[in-house]
MIBASE-522075 format. One line per 3 residues: their letters; for each residue y negated, x negated, z negated of C-alpha. Coordinates in nm, 2 decimals. Last residue first. Layout:
a> Y,X,Z ~ ...;
end
This chain:
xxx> 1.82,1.04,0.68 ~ 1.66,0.95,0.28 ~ 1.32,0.93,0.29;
xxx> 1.11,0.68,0.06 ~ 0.75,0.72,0.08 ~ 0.60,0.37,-0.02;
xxx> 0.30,0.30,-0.25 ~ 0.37,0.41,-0.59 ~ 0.73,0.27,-0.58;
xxx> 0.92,0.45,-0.81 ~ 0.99,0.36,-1.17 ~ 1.38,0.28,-1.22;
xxx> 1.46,0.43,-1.52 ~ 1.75,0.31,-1.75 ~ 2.13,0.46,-1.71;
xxx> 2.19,0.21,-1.37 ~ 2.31,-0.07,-1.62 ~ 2.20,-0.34,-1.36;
xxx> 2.47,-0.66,-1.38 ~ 2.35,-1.02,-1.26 ~ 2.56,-1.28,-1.11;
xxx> 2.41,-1.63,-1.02 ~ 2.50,-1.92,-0.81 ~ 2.45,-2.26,-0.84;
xxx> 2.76,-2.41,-0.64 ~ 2.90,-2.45,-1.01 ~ 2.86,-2.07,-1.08;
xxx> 2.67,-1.87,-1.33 ~ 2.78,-1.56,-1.47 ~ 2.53,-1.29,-1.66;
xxx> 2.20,-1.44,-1.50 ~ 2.15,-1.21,-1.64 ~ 2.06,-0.89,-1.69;
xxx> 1.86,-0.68,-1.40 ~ 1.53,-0.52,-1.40 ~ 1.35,-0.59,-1.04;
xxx> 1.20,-0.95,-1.17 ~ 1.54,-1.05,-1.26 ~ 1.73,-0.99,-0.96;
xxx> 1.46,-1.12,-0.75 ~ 1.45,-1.44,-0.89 ~ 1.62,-1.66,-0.65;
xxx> 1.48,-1.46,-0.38 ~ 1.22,-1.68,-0.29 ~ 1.47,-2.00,-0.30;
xxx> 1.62,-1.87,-0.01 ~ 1.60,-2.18,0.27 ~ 1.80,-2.46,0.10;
xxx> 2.08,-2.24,0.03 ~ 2.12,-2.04,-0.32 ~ 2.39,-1.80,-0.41;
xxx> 2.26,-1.48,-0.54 ~ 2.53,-1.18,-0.66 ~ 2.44,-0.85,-0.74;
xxx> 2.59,-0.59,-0.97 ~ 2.54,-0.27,-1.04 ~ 2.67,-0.02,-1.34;
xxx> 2.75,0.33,-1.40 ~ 2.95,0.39,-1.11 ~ 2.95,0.76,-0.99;
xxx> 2.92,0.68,-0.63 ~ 2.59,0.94,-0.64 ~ 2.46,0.70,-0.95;
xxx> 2.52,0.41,-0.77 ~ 2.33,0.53,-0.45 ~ 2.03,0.64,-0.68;
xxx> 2.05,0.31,-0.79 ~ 2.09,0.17,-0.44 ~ 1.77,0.38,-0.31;
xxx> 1.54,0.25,-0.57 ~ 1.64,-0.11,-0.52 ~ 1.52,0.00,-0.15;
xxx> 1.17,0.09,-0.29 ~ 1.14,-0.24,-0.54 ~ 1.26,-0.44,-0.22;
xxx> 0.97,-0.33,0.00 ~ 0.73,-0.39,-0.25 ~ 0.45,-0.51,0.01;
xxx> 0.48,-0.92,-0.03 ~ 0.75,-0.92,0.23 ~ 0.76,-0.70,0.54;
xxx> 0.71,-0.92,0.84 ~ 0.98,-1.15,0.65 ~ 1.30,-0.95,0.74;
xxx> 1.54,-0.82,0.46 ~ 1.86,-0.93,0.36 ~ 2.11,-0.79,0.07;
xxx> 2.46,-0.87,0.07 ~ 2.80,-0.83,-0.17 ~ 2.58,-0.57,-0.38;
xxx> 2.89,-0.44,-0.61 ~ 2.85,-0.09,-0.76 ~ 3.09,-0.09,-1.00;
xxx> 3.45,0.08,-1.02 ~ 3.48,0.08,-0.70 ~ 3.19,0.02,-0.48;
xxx> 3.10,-0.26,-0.25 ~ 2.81,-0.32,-0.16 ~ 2.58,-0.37,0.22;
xxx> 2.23,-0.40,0.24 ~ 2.02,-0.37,0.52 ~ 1.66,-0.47,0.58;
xxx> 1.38,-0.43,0.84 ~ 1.50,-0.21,1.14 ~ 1.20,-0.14,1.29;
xxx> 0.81,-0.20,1.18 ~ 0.70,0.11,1.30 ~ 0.35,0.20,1.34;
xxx> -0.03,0.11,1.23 ~ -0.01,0.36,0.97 ~ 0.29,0.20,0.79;
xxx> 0.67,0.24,0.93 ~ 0.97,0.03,0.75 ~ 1.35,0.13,0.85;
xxx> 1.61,0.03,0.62 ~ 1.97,0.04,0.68 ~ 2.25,0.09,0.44;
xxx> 2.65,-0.02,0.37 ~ 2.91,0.06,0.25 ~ 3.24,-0.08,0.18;
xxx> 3.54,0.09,-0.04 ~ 3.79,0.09,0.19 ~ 3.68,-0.15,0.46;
xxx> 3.59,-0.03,0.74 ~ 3.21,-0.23,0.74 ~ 3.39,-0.57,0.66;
xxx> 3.57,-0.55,0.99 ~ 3.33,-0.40,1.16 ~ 3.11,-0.69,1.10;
xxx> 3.40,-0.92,1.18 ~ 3.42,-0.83,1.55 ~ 2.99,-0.80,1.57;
xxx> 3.02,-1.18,1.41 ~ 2.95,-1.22,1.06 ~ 2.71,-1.44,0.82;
xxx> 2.65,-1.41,0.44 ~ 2.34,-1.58,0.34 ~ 2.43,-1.45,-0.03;
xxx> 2.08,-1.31,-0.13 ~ 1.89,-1.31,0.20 ~ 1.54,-1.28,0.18;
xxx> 1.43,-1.64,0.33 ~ 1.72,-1.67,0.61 ~ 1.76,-1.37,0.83;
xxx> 1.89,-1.41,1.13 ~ 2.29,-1.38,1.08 ~ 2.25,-1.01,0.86;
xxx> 1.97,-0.91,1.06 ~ 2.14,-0.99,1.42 ~ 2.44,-0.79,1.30;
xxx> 2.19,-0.51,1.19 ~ 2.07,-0.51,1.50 ~ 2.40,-0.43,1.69;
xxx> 2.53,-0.18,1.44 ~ 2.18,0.04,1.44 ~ 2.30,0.30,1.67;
xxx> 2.63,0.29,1.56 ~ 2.60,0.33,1.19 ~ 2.48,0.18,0.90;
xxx> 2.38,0.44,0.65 ~ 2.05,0.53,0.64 ~ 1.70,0.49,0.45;
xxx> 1.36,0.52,0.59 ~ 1.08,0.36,0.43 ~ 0.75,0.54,0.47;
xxx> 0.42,0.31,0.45 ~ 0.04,0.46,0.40 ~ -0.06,0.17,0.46;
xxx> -0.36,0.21,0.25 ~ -0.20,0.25,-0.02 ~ -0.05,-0.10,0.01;
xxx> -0.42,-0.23,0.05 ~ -0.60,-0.05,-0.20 ~ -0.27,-0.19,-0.46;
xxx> -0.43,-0.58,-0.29 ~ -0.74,-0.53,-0.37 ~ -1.03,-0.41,-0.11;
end
């Protein structure tokens, strides 16, 4: 079997939700365990977390992965800030899942969540560390412009003009909860 037999195969559903208190905890542990997908290696405590999370303006998602063999858990959150743009200030997502399109499904979802906060464009930020050099690129390879801005600690802004397509994942259900 190739590897698109593969993903069908799985017959994977992505949940999407906004963080709330049933998933608080875990997403905590998420955002501070995850070190490979994580775009700005961000860290907070449970006290800052909610913070950050009642701050005008924040918001922020949780993903849930299940395939035919069952569910994978919690296995990405994101969180932006939105004003006039569509800010991703953190994106992490756990390794059990990588090298299945996860990200192209969830990218789907923050468009779509652009588009509902009525911003017409999205940024994201990556600032590299020793142990996220896979997601260096990601930006790029899921559509964006840049690197737009590039800082002296190496870092990269990109911007996403959210008016062009974003093709769908052909292999993951997405549902919105």
């Amino acid at each position: 079997m190739d590897l698109d037999g593969y993903l069908r195969d799985l017959e994977m559903r992505l949940l999407a939700f906004p963080i709330d208190e049933a998933c608080f905890t875990r997403s905590v542990q998420l955002l501070n365990k995850t070190n490979q997908f994580n775009l700005t290696t961000q860290r907070y405590g449970e006290a800052e977390f909610r913070l950050v999370m009642s701050t005008p303006g924040m918001r922020g998602w949780a993903f849930r992965l299940i395939d035919r063999f069952g569910d994978n858990g919690l296995i990405s959150v994101v969180l932006a800030r939105v004003d006039q743009n569509f800010l991703i200030e953190n994106w992490v997502m756990s390794c059990r899942v990588l090298g299945r399109g996860v990200e192209n499904a969830i990218f789907s979802v923050l468009v779509n969540e652009t588009l509902k906060s009525g911003c017409a464009v999205m940024q994201g930020e990556y600032r590299p560390t020793a142990r996220n050099a896979m997601v260096a690129t990601l930006y790029g390879r899921l559509g964006f412009e840049g690197p737009v801005c590039a800082g002296e600690d190496g870092s990269t802004s990109w911007r996403y003009e959210t008016s062009r397509s974003v093709p769908a994942s052909p292999f993951i259900k997405v549902e919105m909860t």
